[in-house]
N, C-alpha and C positions, 0 to 999 in steps of 0.2 A: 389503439394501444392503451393498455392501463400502466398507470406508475405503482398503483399497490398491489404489488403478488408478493408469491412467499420469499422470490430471488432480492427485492430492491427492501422489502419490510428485513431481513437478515443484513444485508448491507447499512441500514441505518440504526440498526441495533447495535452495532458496533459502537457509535459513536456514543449513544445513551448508556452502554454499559462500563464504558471507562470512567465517566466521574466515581462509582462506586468503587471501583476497582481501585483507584489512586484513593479514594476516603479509607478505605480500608487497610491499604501500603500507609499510609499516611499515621496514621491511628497504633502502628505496630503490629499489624493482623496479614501477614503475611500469606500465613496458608490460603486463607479468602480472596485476600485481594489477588492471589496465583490463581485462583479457581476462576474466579469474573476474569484475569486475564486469557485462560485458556479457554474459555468460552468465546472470547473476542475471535480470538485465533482461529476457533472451529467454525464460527461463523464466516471469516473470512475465507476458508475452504469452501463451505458449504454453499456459499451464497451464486457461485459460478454452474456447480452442481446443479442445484437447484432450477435453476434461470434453462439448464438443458435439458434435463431430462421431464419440467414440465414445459417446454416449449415458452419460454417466457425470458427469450434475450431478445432484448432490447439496445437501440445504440444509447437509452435514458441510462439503461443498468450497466452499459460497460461504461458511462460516465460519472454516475455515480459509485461503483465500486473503488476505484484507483479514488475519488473526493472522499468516501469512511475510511479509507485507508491511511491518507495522508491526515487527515483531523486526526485521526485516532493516537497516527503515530506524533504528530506535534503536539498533542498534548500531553503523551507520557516525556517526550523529550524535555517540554519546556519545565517539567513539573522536576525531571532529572538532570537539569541543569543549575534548579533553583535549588533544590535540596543535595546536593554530591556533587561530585566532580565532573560531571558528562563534561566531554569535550565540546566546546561550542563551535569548534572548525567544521568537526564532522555533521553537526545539525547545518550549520550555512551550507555547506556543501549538498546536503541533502535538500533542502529547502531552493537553494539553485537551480537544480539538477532538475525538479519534481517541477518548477514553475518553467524553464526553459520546456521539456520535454511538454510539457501539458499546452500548451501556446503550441508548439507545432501541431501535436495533433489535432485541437480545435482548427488552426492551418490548414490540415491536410484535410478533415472533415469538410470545410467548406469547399476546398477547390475541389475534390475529389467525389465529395458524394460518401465516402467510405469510412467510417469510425474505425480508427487503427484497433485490433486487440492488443490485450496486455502480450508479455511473452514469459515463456520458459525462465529463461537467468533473470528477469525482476518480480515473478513469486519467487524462484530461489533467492533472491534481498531481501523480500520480503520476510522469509521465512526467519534468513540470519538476522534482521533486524531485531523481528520476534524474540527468539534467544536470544540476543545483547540485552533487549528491556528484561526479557526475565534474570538473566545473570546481573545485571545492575540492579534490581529489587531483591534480589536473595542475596547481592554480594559475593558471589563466586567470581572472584576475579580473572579468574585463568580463560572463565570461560566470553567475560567482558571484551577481552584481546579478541580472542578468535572470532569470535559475532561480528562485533566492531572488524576487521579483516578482513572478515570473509564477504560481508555484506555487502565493502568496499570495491571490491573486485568482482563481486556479481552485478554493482549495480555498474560500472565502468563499462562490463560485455552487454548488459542490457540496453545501455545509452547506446553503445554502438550497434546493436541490431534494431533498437528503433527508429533511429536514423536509419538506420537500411532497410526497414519495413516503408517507413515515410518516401523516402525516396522510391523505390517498387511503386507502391500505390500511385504516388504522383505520373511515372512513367508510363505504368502501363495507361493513363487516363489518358497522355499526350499522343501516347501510340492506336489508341483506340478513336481519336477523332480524327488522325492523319490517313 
């Protein structure tokens, strides 16, 4: 197994292209720093794509994708807490959630054998997270609420299907040695 293909090189690209992204937010340059953000964004689509259709998933790249994600997203957080109003509930809560949830799986990876995948409703958090960071850097408030919201309740359904993925995985493992 290699760690450098096009799927895991796209996933850390993420990380390397937020400092410029927040220099630029930072600086007043808005449109720019939108642009290195939607690039972030596209890479994080892309990077799953990638990893399938050249045959190059990995249980390294389903681990590192959810680790550029969470950097990427705690960095534009901490940067939006220290500059604006961001609510700091909803970063502890997120930052909870993301360290609980990541411990079971490394959990479930070991007793199991089986690197949990991401799911359906935490890209959909993902994505609403996305649009909160962009709504909180352009100041559209209206749309701040609804990201922040929405995000909330996808990430709630997502907690709860991975807990029910983890759980599956562990069973069928008890049920396959009985």
């Amino acid at each position: 197994m290699t760690y450098f293909n096009i799927a895991n090189l796209l996933s850390v690209s993420r990380i390397f292209l937020t400092i410029p992204s927040l220099m630029l937010f930072d600086s007043g340059n808005k449109i720019l720093g939108l642009l290195f953000l939607i690039i972030i964004i596209i890479t994080d689509f892309t990077d799953g794509i990638a990893a399938r259709r050249l045959g190059q998933v990995s249980d390294f790249g389903k681990a590192l994708d959810p680790i550029s994600d969470k950097v990427v997203i705690i960095t534009f957080f901490v940067y939006l807490m220290i500059k604006s109003e961001f609510p700091i509930w909803y970063f502890a809560s997120l930052i909870s959630r993301d360290l609980i949830l990541s411990y079971l799986s490394l959990w479930v990876k070991r007793k199991s054998g089986t690197m949990p995948e991401t799911n359906v409703p935490g890209k959909i958090a993902v994505n609403f997270i996305a649009l909160m960071i962009i709504a909180w850097f352009m100041e559209w408030d209206d749309v701040k609420m609804f990201g922040l919201w929405s995000s909330i309740l996808f990430l709630v359904y997502s907690t709860i299907v991975y807990i029910r993925d983890y759980y599956n995985i562990l069973y069928k493992k008890v049920a396959a040695e009985n």
